[in-house]
Every structure is written in C-alpha cells, then in structure tokens.
Wavefront OBJ file of the C-alpha trace (Angstrom):
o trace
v -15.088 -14.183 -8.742
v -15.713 -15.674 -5.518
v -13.414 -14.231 -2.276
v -11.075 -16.445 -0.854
v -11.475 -16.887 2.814
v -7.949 -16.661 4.739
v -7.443 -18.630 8.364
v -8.252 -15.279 9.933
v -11.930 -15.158 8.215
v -10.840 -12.138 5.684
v -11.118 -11.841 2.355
v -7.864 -11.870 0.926
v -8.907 -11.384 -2.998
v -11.907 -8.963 -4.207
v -13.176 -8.944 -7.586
v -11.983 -5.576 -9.432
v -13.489 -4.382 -12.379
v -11.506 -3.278 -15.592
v -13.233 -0.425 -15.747
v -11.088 0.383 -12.391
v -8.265 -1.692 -12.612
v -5.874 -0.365 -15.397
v -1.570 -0.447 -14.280
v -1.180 -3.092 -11.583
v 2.326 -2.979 -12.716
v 3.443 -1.186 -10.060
v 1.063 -1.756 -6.935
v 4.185 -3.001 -4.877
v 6.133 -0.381 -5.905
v 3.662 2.116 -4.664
v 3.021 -0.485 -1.764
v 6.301 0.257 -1.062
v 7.405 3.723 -1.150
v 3.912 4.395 0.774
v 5.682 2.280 3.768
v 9.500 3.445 3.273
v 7.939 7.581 3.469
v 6.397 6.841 6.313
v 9.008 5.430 8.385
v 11.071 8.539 7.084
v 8.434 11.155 7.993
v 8.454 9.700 11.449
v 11.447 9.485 11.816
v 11.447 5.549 12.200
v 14.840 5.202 10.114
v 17.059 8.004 11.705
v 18.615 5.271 14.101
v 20.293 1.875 13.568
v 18.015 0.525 15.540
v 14.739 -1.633 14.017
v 11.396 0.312 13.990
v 9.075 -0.034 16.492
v 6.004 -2.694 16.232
v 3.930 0.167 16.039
v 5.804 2.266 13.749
v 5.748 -0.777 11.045
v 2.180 -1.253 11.230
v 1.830 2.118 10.618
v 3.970 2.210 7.413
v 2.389 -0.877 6.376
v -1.351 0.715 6.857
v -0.096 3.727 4.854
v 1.388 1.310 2.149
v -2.280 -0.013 1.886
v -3.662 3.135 1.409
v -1.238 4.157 -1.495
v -1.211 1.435 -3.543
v -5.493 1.405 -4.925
v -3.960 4.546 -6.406
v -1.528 2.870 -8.683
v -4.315 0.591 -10.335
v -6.674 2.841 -10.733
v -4.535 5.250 -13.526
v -2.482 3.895 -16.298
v 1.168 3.611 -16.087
v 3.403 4.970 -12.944
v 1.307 7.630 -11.590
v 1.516 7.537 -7.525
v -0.792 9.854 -5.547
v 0.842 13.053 -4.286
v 0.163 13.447 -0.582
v -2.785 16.101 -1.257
v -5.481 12.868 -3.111
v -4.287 10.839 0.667
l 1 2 3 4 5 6 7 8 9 10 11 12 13 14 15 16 17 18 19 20 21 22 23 24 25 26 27 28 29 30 31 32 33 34 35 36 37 38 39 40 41 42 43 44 45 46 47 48 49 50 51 52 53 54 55 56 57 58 59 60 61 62 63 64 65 66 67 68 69 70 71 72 73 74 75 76 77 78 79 80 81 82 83 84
C-alpha cells in the first residue's frame, strides 16, 4: 500500500501487517481514554474552564501513544501504565 501524502507532507496511512494488526475495534476507544487520563492526571478537568492549548496536545500525544496497543492484541486489552 502506497502512503497517502496529507497538505502538511505526512503520511497519514502506513501499511500494517496482519501479523501485527489483530482488534482495531477499539483503537478510538483506547485513543480516547489515553487523552481523557491525561487531562485527569494533570489535573486539566478539575475546573470549568477549557484546557489549555498545551494541555490538549498533550492528551492528544498520549492518546497516540495508547492506541498501537489496542491493535496489536486481540479483543479489548489496553496497556496498563507500566508497557507506556
């Protein structure tokens, strides 16, 4: 599979094999929860007021480095904090 190019010049698909790829099921999910804990750990959500910039790029860089867990085992099996 060739990589698709975005605007930005990044490759915004890469080729996984099936040998690594087995429960993509729940990638968001993981994606998710990897961003929501943490804006919790830091303390992001304790007021009513929005996250900082900074704070969400954070969460979403931690999100990122969740979710190649979740494809890479079958079924719903997020890392625990120890494999991060």
């Amino acid at each position: 599979m060739e990589p698709t190019i975005n605007p930005l010049g990044m490759s915004s698909e890469r080729p996984v094999s099936e040998r690594t790829r087995r429960g993509v099921v729940v990638a968001g999910d993981c994606f998710y929860a990897g961003f929501l804990a943490h804006l919790i750990e830091s303390g992001s959500l304790d007021s009513p007021a929005a996250p900082a910039a900074d704070q969400v790029a954070q969460g979403l860089a931690f999100g990122n480095r969740v979710t190649p867990f979740s494809i890479q085992r079958a079924g719903c099996q997020p890392p625990w904090r120890h494999e991060l």
